[in-house]
N, C-alpha and C positions, 0 to 999 in steps of 0.2 A: 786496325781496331782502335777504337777510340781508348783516351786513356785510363783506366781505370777509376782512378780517383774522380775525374768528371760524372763517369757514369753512377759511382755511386751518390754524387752531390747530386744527381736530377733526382734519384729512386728517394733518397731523403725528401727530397722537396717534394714531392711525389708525395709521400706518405705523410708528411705534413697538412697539404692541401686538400687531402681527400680523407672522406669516411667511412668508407665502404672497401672492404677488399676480402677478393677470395684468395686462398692458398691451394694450391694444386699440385701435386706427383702424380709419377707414374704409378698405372694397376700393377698389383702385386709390387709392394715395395718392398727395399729391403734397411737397413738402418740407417744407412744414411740420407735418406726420402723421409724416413717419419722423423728421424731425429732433425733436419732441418727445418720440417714442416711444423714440427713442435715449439721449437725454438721462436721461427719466426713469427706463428699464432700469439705465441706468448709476449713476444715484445708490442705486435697491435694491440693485443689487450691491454697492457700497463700504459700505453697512447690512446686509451679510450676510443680506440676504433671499433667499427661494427665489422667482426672478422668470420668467415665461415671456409673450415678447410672440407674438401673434398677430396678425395679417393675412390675413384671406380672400379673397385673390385674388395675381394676377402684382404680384410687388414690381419696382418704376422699376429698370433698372440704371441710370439715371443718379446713384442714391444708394448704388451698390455700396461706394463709399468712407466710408462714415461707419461707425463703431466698431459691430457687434454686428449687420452688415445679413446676415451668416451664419447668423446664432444666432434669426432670426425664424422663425416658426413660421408654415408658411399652410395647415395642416389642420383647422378648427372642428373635428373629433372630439376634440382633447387636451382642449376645455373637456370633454366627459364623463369622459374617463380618467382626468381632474386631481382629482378629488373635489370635495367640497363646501368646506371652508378656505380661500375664496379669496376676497383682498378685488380689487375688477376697477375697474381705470384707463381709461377710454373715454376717446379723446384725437379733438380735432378732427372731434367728429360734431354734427351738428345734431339727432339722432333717431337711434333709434335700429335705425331700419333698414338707417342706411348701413353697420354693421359686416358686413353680410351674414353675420351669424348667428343662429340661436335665441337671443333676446334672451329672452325667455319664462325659458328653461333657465337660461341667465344669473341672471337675475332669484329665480329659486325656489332657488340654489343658492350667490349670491352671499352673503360675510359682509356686503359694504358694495360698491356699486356709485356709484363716485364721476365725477362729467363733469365735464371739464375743457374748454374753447372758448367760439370770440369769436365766432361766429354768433349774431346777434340773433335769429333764426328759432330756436333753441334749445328743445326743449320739455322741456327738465328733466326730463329722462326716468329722472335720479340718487339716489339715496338723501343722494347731498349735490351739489351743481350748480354751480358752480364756472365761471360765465357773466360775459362779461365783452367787450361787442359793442364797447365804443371802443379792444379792444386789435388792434393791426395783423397777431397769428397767435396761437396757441394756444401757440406756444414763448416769447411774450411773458408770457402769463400765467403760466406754469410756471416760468417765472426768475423772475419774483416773488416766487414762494411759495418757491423754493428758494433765495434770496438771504434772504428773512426766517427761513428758517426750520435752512438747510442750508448756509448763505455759508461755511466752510471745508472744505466737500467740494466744491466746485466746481473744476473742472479741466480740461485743453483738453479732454475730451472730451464732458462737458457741456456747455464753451463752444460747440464744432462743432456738435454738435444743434441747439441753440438758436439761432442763429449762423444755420446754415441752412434755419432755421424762417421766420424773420424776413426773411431774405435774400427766399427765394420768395416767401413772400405778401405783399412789397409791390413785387415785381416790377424786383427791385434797387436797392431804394429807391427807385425811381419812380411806384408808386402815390402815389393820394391820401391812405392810411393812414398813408404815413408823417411825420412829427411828431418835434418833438426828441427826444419818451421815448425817443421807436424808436433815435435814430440814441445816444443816452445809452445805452439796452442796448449796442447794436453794440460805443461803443466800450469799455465793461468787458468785453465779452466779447474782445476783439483783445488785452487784455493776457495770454491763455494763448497766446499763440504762435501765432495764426490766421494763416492765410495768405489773406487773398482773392483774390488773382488766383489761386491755386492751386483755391480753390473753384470760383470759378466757372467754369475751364475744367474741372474735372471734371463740374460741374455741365450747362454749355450748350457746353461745345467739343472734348466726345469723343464725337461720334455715328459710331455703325457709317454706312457709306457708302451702303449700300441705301438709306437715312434720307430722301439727299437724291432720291431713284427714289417714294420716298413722297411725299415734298413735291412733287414734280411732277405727282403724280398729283391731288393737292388741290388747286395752282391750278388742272389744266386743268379744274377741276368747278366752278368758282366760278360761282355764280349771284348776281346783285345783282338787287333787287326798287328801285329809284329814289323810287316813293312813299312806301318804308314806311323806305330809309337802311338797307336791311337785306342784309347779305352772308354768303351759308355755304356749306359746301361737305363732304364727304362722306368717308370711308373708313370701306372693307370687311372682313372678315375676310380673304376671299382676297387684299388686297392684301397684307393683314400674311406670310401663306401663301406668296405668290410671292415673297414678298423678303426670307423669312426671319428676321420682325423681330417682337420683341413686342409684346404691345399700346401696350406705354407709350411708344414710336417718336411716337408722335402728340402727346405730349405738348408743349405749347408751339404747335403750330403754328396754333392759334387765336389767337394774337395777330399770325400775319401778316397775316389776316383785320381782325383790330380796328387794323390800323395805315394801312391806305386811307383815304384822303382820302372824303368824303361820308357816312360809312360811320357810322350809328346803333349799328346791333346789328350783333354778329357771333356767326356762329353755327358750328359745327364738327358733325357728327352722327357719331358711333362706332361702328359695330356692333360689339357684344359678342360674340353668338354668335346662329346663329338670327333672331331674329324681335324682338328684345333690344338697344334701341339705347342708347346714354349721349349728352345732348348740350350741351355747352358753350355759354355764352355773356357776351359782353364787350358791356361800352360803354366809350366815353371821356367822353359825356356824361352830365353831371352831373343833367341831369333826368330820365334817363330811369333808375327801377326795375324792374332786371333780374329782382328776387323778384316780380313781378307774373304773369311769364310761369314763372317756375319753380313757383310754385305752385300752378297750372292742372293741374300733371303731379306734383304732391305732392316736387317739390325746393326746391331751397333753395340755400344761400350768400351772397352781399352785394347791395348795392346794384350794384355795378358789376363785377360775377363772379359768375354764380351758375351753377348747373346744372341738369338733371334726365334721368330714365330715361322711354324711351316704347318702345312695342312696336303690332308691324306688321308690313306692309312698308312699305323705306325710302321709296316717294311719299305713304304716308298717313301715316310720320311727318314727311315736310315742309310735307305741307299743313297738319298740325294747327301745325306751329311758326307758318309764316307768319300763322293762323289767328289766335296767339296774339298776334304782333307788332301785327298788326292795331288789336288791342284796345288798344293802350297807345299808339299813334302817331299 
């Protein structure tokens, strides 16, 4: 791996030389995808760049509060409309499928296609790669490069991004990710006027009501497997339908799952649309590698969080998960 510090000196020069750039995460993101995507939106604008983020899929309203969540873009056709002058930010993808776009097009079209993320599973899929597996979210990495490179544009509303980057993926500071670095960013970031208890109730304490009509519907499907320490449980499309809630309503609710006493793996299954499932899964245990089973189904994310997409119907995508638990237990 090249050294760090290099690579962030070319992405500067980079962003110097050029006027045009898109910002990109994965579909369905979750805090730390819009919180770094916001951030870095925000520092091309104070650089007078011409910046457009995109998002292909339903954006979380749980992140409706953070600076520019009106200004994203979730239609893949602007990448053609946009021209070819574009240098492209991929933020918190492992690969380059999870942006849910013609990457191809991307790729044929981009000036410089830069990746930015702390998944080890990473397949540098970058014209520059910007990987970096011991960091606790991809807003950690990006405050790096813009504390070295950008330390007097920084302002509460890169702090907020980043801020709530970090916050998410280490589970409010309670994952195992987090480390003094972590809590050292945190606290240079609270010197712009952060409000955490104000976060995080935006964050985890303003759910529409229907929310908790969902969560009822998830325990009562809880299936526990006792040999294998394995617990998951299910939502539909029509449940989102009948209770007029978006997809992203489910988000989080896989760790009431991972919070059961006996409990190995946990597992959440999402249908997307159709025949098109997404499926979460946690441990608390330390032995057990959760990339073992996500890569069976070509996904990815951590040792102890990861995910993947499978397709069916929903008893032949339980049987393949259990299938897959199997093999690691």
């Amino acid at each position: 791996m090249e050294d760090m510090q290099n690579l962030y000196s070319q992405v500067s020069e980079i962003i110097n030389k050029n006027n045009n750039f898109f910002i990109i995460t994965h579909a369905y993101p979750d805090g730390d995808s819009m919180g770094s995507q916001v951030a870095l939106y925000h520092l091309l604008t104070l650089l007078k760049k011409n910046v457009v983020a995109l998002i292909n899929s339903e954006i979380p309203y749980q992140y409706s509060f953070l600076p520019y969540y009106n200004d994203i873009k979730t239609d893949h056709d602007i990448i053609k409309k946009s021209g070819n002058n574009y240098v492209y930010f991929c933020l918190d993808c492992a690969d380059e499928n999870r942006m849910n776009v013609n990457f191809g097009e991307i790729k044929a079209s981009a000036l410089h296609v830069i990746n930015i993320d702390h998944h080890y599973d990473n397949t540098n899929f970058g014209n520059i790669n910007i990987v970096d597996s011991s960091k606790s979210a991809t807003a950690e990495i990006l405050y790096d490069f813009i504390f070295n490179y950008y330390r007097e544009l920084i302002d509460s509303k890169i702090a907020m991004g980043i801020y709530v980057g970090i916050l998410t993926d280490t589970g409010n500071f309670q994952y195992s990710n987090t480390n003094y670095s972590v809590h050292k960013v945190a606290s240079e970031l609270l010197k712009f006027n952060l409000k955490p208890s104000d976060i995080h109730k935006r964050i985890y304490e303003s759910e529409p009501l229907a929310r908790f009509k969902l969560i009822k519907m998830v325990l009562e499907r809880i299936r526990y497997i006792d040999s294998y320490g394995l617990i998951y449980s299910y939502v539909l499309q029509k449940d989102f339908k009948k209770l007029d809630l978006p997809f992203s309503a489910q988000d989080g609710l896989i760790n009431l799952l991972r919070s059961a006493e006996k409990v190995k793996i946990a597992a959440l299954i999402k249908q997307a649309e159709g025949k098109s499932f997404r499926v979460s899964l946690r441990t608390s245990d330390s032995s057990i590698n959760l990339i073992e089973i996500a890569s069976n189904f070509n996904g990815g994310g951590h040792k102890m969080a990861a995910a993947y997409s499978d397709r069916g119907d929903l008893g032949a995508v339980i049987r393949k998960l259990i299938s897959a638990v199997k093999k690691i237990t």
